[in-house]
NUVEX-554849 format. One line per field, with one value per residue (C-alpha): x, z, y. Coordinates in nm, 4 decimals, decimal comma. Example, Ala and Ser with C-alpha at 12.3 -4.5 7.8 and 13.67 -1.06 7.14 Angstrom:
x <- c(1,2300	1,3670)
z <- c(0,7800	0,7140)
y <- c(-0,4500	-0,1060)
REM end
This chain:
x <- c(-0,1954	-0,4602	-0,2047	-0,1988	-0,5885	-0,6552	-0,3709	-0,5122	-0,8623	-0,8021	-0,5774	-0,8514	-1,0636	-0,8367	-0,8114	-1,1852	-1,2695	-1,0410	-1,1392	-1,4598	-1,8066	-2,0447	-1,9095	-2,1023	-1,9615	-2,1823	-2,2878	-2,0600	-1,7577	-1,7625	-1,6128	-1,4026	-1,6631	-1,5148	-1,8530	-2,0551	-2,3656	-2,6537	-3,0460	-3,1232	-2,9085	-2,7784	-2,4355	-2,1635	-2,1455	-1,9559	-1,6796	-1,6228	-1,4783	-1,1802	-0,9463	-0,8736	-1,2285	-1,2606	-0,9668	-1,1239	-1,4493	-1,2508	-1,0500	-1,3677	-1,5758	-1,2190	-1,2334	-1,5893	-1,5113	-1,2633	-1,4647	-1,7689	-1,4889	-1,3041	-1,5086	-1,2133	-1,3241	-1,6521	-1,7089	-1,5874	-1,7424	-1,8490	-1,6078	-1,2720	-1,0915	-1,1776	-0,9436	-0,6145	-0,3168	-0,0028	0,1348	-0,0101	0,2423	0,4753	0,3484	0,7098	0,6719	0,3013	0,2206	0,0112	-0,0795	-0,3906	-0,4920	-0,8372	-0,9341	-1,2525	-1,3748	-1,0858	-0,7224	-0,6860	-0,8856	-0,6792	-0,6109	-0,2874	-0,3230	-0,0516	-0,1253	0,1668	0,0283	0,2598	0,4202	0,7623	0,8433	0,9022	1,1183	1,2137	0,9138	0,8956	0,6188	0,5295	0,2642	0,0954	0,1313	0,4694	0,4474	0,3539	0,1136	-0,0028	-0,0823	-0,4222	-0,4802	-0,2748	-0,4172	-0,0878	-0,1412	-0,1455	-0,4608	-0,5942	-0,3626	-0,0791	0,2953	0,3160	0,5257	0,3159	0,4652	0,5050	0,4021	0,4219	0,6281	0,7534	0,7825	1,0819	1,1624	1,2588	1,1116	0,8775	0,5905	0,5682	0,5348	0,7607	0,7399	0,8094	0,7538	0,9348	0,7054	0,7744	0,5131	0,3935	0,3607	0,0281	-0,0729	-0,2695	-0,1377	-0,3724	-0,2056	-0,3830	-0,2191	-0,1746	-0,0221	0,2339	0,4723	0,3199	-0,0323	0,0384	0,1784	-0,1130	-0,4069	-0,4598)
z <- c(-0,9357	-0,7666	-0,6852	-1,0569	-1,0862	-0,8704	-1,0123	-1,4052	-1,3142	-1,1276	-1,3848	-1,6922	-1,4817	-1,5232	-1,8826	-1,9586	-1,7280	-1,9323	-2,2261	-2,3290	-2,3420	-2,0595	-1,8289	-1,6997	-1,4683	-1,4192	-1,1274	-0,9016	-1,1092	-0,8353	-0,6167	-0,8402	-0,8255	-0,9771	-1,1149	-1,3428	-1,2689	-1,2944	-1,2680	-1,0376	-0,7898	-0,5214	-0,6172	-0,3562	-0,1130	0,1454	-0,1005	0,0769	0,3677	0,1814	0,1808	-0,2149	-0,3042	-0,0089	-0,1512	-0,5268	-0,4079	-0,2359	-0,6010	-0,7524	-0,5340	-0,5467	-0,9066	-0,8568	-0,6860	-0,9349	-1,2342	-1,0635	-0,9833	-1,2833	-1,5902	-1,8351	-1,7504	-1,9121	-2,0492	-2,3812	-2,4143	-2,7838	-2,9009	-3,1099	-2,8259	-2,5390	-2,5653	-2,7171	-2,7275	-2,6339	-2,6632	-2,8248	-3,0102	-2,7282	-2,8111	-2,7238	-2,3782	-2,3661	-2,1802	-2,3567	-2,2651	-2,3195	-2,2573	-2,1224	-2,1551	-1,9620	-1,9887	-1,9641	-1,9729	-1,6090	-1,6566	-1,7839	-1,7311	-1,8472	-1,7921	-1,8149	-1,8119	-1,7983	-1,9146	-1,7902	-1,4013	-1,4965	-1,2678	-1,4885	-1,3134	-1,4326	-1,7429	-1,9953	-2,1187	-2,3562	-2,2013	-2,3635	-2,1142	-1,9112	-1,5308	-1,2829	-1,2809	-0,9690	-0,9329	-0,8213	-0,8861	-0,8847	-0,9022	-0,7567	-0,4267	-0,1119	-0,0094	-0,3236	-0,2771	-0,4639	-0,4655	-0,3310	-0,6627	-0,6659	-0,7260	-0,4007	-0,4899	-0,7768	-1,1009	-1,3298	-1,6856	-1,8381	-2,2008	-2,3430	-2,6569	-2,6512	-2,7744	-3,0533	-2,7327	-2,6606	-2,2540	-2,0937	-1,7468	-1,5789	-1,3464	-1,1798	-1,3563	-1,1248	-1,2563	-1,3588	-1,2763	-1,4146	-1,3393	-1,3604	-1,3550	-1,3126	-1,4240	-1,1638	-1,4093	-1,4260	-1,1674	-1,0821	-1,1588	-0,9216	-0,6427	-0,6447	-0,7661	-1,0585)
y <- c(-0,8480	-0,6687	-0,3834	-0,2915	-0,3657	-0,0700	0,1620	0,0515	0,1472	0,4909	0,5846	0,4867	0,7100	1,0167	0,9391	0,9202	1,1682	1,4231	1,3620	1,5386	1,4315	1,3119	1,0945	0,7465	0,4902	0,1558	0,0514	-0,0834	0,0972	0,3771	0,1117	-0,1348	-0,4132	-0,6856	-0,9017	-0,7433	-0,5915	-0,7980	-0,7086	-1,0436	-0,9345	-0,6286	-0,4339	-0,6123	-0,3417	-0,5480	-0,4832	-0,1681	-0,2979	-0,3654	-0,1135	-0,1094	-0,1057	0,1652	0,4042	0,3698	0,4698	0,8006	0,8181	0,8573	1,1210	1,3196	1,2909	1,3978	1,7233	1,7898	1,7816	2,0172	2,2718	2,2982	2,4253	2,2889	1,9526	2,0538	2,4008	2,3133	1,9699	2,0440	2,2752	2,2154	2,4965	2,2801	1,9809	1,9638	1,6625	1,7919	1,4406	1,0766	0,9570	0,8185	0,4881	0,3438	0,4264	0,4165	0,8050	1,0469	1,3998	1,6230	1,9830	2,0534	2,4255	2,5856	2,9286	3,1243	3,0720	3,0434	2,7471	2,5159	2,1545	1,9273	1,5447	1,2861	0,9242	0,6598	0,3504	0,1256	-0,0057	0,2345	0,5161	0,8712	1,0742	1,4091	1,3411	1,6168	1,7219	2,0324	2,2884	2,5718	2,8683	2,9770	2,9925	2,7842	2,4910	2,2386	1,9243	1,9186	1,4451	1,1751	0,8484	0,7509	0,8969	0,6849	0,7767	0,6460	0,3103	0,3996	0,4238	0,7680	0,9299	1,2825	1,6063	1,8430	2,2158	2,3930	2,2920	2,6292	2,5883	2,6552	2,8077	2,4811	2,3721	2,0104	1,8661	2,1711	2,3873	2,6715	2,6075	2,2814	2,1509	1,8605	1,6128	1,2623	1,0269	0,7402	0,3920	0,2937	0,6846	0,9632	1,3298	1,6158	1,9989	2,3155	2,6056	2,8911	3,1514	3,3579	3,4505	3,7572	3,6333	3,3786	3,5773	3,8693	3,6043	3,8077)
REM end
């Protein structure tokens, strides 16, 4: 259905957008044209004044933003440091997870992708660093035409052992959804933005 359309391509935008290398959408993909692009003829702008071509085209200058601000999504782009999986080998439930690392470890980036139309509440997922981390995407977001399942405020790891990590968080997973975290740091990193 055209529900799951929408909430398939935003969240193969998180993936590919995470995952290093240059990114290039196609004309028309900015949007969620459905025809493909053609020389003989104009991209179908009128699209746009549909609301799930509309909130796609927001999706994607968010996810923009994102990547210009955030040197993990690129800083490391051709180095072994600068992407790492936490996670692909869930292929029973279909969710992988990835680190993204920038310049310095206040820079990095943990995405979570649920490929199927299952709710994940209370999803586990190994992370690197202890403290606090925020979710700064979901492609599940109403704004974005989604079911609303994001994750209010910061999520603290614990010192529980998954995904060959020592620290774990806990995060609700949306159906269909791609999850990007930021990590803050430490508690009292966190609290005097050192």
């Amino acid at each position: 259905d055209l529900w799951q359309t929408c909430a398939n391509l935003r969240l193969a935008y998180v993936f590919m957008y995470g995952h290093p290398g240059k990114k290039l959408l196609f004309m028309g993909g900015e949007y969620g044209q459905f025809r493909e692009w053609t020389e003989k003829e104009s991209l179908e702008w009128f699209m746009l004044k549909y609301e799930h071509h509309a909130k796609i085209k927001d999706f994607v200058r968010d996810l923009n933003h994102l990547y210009l601000e955030n040197d993990a999504f690129w800083y490391n782009d051709f180095n072994f440091y600068g992407f790492e999986w936490i996670n692909c080998s869930r292929a029973d439930i279909s969710v992988v997870s990835f680190a993204r690392k920038g310049l310095d470890e206040r820079s990095l980036l943990l995405f979570v992708c649920n490929f199927t139309p299952v709710v994940r509440d209370k999803f586990r997922i190994g992370v690197q660093r202890p403290g606090r981390y925020v979710e700064i995407l979901n492609s599940d977001s109403e704004k974005y035409g989604g079911s609303g399942i994001i994750n209010y405020g910061d999520v603290e790891s614990q010192p529980i052992m998954f995904d060959n990590q020592g620290q774990s968080v806990e995060i609700n997973l949306p159906p269909l959804g791609g999850v990007v975290l930021k990590y803050i740091g430490k508690n009292e990193e966190a609290e005097t933005g050192e």
